[in-house]
ZAZA-136797 format. One record per atom (N, C-alpha, C, O): residue number from 1; residue in one letter; atom name; x, y, z. Coordinates in Angstrom, 3 decimals. Example, Ala and Ser with C-alpha at 12.3 -4.5 7.8 and 13.67 -1.06 7.14 Angstrom:
BEGIN
SITE   nr  rest  atom         u         v         w
SITE    1     A     N    13.190    -5.690     7.800
SITE    1     A    CA    12.300    -4.500     7.800
SITE    1     A     C    13.200    -3.300     7.800
SITE    1     A     O    14.236    -3.319     8.465
SITE    2     S     N    12.850    -2.250     7.080
SITE    2     S    CA    13.670    -1.060     7.140
SITE    2     S     C    12.900     0.030     7.870
SITE    2     S     O    13.409     1.138     8.039
END
This chain:
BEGIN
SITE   nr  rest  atom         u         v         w
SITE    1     X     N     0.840    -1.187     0.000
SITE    1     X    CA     0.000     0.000     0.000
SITE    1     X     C     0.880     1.244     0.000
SITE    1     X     O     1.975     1.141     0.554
SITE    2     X     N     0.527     2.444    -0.571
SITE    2     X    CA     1.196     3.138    -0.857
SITE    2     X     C     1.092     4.443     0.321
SITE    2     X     O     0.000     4.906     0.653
SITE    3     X     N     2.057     4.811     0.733
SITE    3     X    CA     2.379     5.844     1.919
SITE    3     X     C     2.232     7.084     1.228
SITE    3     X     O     2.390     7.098     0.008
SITE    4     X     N     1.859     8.459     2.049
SITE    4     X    CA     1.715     9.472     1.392
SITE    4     X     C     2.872    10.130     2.946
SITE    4     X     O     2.831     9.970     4.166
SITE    5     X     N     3.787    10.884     1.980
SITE    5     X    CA     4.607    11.541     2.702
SITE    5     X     C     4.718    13.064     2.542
SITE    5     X     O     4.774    13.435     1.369
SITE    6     X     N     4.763    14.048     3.509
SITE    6     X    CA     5.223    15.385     3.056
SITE    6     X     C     6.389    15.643     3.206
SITE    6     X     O     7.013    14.973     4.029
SITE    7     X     N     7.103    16.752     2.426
SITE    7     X    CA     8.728    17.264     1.928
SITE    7     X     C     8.867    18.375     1.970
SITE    7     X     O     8.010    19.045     1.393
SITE    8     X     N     9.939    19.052     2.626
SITE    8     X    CA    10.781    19.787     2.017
SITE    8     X     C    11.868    19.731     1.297
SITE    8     X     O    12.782    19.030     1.731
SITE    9     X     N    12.037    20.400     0.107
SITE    9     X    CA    13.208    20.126    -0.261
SITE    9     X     C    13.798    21.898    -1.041
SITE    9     X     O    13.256    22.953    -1.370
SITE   10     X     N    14.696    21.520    -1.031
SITE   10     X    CA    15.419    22.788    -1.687
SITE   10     X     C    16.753    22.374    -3.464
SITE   10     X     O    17.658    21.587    -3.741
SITE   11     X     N    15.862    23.734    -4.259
SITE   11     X    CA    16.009    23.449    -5.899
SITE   11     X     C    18.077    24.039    -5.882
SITE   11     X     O    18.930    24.362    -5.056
SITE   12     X     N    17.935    23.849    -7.440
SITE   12     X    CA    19.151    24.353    -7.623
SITE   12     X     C    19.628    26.117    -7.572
SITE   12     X     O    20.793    26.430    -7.327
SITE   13     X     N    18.566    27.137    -7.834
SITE   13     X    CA    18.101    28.420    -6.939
SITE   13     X     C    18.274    28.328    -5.815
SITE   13     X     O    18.833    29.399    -5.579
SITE   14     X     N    18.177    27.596    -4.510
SITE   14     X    CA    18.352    27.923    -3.419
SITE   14     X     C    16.201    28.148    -2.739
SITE   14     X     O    15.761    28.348    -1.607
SITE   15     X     N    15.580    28.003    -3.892
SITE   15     X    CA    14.116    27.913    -3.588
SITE   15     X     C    13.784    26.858    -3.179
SITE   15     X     O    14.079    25.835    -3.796
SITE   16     X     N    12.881    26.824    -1.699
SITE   16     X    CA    12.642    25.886    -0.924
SITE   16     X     C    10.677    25.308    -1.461
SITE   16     X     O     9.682    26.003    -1.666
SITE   17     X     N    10.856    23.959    -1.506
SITE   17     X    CA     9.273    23.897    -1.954
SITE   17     X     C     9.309    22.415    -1.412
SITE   17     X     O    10.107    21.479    -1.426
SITE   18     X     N     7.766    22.728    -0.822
SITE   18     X    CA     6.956    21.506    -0.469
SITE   18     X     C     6.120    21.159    -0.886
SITE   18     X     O     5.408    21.928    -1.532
SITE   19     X     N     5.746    19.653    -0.706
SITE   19     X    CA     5.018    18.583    -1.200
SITE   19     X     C     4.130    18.108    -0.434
SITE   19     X     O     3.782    18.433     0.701
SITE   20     X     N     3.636    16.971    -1.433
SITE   20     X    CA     3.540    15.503    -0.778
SITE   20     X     C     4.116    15.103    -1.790
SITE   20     X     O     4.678    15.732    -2.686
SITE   21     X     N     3.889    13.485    -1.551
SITE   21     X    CA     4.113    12.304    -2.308
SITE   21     X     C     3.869    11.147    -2.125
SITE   21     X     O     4.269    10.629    -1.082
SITE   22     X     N     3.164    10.412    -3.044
SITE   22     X    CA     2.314     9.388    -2.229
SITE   22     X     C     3.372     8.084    -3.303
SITE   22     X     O     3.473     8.110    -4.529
SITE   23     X     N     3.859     7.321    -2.592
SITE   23     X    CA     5.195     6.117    -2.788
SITE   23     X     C     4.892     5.113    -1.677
SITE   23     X     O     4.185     5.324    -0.691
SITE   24     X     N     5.546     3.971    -1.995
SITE   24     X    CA     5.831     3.073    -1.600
SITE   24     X     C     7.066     2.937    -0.171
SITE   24     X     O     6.995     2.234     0.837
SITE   25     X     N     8.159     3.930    -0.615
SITE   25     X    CA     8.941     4.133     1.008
SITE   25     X     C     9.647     5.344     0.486
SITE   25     X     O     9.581     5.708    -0.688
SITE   26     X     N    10.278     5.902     1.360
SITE   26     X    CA    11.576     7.423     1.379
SITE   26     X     C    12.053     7.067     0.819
SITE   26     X     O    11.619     7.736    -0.118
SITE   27     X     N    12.971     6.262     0.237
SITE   27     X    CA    13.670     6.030    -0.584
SITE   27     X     C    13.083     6.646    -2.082
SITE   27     X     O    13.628     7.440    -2.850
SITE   28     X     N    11.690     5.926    -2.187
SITE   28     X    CA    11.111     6.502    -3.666
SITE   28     X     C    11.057     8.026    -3.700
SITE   28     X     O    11.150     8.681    -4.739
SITE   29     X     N    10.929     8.441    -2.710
SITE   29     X    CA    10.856     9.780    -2.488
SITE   29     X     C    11.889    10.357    -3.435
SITE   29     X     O    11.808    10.792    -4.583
SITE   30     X     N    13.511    10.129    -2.033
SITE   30     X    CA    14.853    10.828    -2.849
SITE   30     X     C    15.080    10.514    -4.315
SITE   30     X     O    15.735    11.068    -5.198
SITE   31     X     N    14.173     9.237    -4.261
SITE   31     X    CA    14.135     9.647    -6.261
SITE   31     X     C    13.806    10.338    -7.534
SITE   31     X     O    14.356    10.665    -8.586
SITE   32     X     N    12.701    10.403    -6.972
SITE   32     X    CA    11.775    11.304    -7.841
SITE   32     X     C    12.222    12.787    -6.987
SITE   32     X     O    11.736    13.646    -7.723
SITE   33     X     N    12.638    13.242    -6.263
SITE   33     X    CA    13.452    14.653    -6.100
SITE   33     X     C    14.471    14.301    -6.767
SITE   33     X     O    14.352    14.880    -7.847
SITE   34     X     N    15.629    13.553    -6.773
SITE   34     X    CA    16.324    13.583    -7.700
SITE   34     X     C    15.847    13.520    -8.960
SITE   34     X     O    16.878    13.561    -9.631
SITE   35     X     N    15.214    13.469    -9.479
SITE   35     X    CA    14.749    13.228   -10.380
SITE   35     X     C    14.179    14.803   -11.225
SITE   35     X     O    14.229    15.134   -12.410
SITE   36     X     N    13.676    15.477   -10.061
SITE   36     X    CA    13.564    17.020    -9.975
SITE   36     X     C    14.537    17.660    -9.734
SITE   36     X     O    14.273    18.850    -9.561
SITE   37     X     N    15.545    17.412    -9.644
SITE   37     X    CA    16.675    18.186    -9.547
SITE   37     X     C    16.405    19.314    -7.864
SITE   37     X     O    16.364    20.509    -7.569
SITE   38     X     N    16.312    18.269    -7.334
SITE   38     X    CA    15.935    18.565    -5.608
SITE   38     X     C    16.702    18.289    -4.681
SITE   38     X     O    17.503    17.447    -5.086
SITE   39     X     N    16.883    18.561    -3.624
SITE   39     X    CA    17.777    18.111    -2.459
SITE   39     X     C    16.630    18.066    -1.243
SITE   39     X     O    15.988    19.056    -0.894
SITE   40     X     N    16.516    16.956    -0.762
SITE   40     X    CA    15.878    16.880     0.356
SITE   40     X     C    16.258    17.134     1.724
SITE   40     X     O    17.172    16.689     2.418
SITE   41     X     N    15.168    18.103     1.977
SITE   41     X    CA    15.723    18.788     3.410
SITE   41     X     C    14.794    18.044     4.756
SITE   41     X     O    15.312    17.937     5.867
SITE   42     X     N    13.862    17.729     4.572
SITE   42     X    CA    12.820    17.304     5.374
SITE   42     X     C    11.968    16.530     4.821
SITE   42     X     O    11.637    16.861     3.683
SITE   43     X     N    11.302    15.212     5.431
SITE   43     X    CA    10.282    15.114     4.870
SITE   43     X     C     9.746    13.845     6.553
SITE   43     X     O    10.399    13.425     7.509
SITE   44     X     N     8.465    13.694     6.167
SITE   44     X    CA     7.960    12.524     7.248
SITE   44     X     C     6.236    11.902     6.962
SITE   44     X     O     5.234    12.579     6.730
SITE   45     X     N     6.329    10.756     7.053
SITE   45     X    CA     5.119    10.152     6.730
SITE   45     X     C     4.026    10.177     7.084
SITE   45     X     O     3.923     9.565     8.148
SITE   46     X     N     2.434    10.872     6.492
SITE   46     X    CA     1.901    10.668     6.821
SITE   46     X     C     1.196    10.385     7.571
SITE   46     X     O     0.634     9.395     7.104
SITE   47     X     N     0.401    10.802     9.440
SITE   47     X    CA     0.142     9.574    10.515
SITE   47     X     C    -1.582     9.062     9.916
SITE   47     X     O    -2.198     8.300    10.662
SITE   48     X     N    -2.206     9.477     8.705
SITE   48     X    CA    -3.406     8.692     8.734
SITE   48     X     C    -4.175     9.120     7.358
SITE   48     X     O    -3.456     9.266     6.370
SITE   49     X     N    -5.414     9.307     7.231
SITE   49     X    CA    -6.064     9.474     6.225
SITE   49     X     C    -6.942    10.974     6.770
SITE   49     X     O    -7.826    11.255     7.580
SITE   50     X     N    -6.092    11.668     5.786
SITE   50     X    CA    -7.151    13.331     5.855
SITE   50     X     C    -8.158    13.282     5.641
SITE   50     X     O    -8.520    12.184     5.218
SITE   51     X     N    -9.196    14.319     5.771
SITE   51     X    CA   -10.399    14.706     4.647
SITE   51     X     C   -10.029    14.991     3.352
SITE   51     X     O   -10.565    14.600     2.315
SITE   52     X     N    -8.861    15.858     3.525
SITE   52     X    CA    -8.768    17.087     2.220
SITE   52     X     C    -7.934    16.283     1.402
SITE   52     X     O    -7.958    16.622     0.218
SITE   53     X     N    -7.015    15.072     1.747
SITE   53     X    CA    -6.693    14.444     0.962
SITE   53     X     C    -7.755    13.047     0.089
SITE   53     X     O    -7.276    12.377    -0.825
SITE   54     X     N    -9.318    12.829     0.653
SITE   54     X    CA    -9.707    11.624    -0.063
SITE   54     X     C   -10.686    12.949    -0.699
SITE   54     X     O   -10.952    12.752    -1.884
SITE   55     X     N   -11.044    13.753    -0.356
SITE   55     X    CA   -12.091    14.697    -0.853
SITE   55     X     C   -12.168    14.930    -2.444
SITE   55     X     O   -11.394    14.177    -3.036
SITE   56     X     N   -12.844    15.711    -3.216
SITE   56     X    CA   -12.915    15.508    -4.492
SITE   56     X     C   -13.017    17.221    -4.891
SITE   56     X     O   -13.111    17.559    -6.071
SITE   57     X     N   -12.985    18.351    -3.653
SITE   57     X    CA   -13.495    19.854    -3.602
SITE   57     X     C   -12.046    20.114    -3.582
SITE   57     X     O   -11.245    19.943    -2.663
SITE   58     X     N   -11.773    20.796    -5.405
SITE   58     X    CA   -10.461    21.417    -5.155
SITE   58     X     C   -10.258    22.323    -4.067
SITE   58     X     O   -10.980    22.262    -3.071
SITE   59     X     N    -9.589    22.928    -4.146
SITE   59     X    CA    -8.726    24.084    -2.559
SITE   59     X     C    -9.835    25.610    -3.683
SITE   59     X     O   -10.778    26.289    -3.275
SITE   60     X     N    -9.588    25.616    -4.193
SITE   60     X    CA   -10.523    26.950    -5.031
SITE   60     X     C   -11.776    26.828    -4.967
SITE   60     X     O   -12.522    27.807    -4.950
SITE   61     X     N   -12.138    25.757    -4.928
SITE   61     X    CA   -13.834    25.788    -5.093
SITE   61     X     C   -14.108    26.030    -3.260
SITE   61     X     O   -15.041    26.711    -2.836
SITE   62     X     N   -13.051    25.292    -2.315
SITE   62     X    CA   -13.829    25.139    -0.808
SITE   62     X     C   -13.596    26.831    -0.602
SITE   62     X     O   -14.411    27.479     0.056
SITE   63     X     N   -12.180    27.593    -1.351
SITE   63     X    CA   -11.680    29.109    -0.306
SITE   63     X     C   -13.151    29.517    -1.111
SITE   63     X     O   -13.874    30.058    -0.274
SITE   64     X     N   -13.735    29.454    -2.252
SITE   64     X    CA   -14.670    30.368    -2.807
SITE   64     X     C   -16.219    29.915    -2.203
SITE   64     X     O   -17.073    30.801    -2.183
SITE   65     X     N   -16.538    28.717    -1.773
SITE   65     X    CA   -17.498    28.787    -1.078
SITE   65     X     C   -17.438    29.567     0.259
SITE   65     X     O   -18.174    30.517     0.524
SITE   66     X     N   -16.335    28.987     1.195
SITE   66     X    CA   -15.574    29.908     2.144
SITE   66     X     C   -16.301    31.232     2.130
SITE   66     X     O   -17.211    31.698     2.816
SITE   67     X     N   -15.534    31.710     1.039
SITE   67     X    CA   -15.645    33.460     1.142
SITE   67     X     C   -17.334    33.507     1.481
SITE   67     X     O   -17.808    33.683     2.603
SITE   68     X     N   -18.243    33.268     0.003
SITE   68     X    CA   -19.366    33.344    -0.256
SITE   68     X     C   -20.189    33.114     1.236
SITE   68     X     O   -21.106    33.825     1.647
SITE   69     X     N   -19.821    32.365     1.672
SITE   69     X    CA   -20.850    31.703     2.892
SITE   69     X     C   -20.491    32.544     3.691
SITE   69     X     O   -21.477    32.872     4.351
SITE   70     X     N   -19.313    33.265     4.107
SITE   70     X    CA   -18.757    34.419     5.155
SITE   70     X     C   -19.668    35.494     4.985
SITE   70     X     O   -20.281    36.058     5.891
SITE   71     X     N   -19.729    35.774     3.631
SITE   71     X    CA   -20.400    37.256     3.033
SITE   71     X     C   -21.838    36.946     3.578
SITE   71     X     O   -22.456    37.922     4.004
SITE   72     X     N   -22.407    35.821     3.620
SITE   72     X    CA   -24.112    35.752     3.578
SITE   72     X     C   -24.390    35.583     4.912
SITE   72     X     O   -25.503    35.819     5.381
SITE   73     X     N   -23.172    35.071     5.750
SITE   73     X    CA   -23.366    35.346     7.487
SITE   73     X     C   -23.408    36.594     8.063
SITE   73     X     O   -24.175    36.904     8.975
SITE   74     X     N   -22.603    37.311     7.549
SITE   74     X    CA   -22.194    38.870     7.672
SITE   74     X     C   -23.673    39.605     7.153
SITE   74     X     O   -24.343    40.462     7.729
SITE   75     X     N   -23.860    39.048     6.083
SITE   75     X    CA   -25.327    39.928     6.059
SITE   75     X     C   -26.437    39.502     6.815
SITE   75     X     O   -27.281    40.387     6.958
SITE   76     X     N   -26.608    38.789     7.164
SITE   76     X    CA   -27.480    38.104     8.505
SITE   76     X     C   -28.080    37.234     8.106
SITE   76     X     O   -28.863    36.672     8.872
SITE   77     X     N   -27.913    36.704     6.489
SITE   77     X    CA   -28.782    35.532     5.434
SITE   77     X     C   -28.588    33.885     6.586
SITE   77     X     O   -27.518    33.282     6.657
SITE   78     X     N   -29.716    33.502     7.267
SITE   78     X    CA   -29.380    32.256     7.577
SITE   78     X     C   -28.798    31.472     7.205
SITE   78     X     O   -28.486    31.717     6.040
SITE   79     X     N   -28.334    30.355     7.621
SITE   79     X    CA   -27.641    29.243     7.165
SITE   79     X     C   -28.721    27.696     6.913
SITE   79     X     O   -28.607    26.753     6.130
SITE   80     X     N   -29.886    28.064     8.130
SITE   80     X    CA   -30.672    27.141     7.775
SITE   80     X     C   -32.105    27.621     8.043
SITE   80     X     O   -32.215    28.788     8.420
SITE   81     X     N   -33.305    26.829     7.891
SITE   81     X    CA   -34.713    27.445     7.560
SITE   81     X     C   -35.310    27.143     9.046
SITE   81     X     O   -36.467    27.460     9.322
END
């Protein structure tokens, strides 16, 4: 079964960028950064199963409902009947 890990790593710039990566062990990891022309600075596995990772609501659609639903509380529009 395949592990989902998060990373830091740092490019040939000196620009630091994080991940995930969902592999089989760390090892696959330092590969595919090598592979990116990456140096791994950090990384550690996973402890379970997110929401936001099995979910299907990109990150744009939840900040834009977000907003929307903020705006209609603020105007005093209920939330339920």
């Amino acid at each position: 079964m395949a592990k989902v890990f998060y990373y830091s790593a740092r490019g040939e710039t000196d620009r630091i960028t994080t991940g995930t990566f969902k592999g089989e062990s760390a090892a696959k990891l330092r590969e595919f950064l090598n592979e990116q022309k990456l140096v791994l600075i950090s990384a550690y596995e996973s402890p379970g199963v997110s929401f936001w990772k099995i979910s299907t609501i990109s990150d744009r659609t939840l900040m834009l409902f977000t907003n929307y639903f903020s705006t209609m509380v603020k105007a005093g529009i209920s939330a339920y009947k």
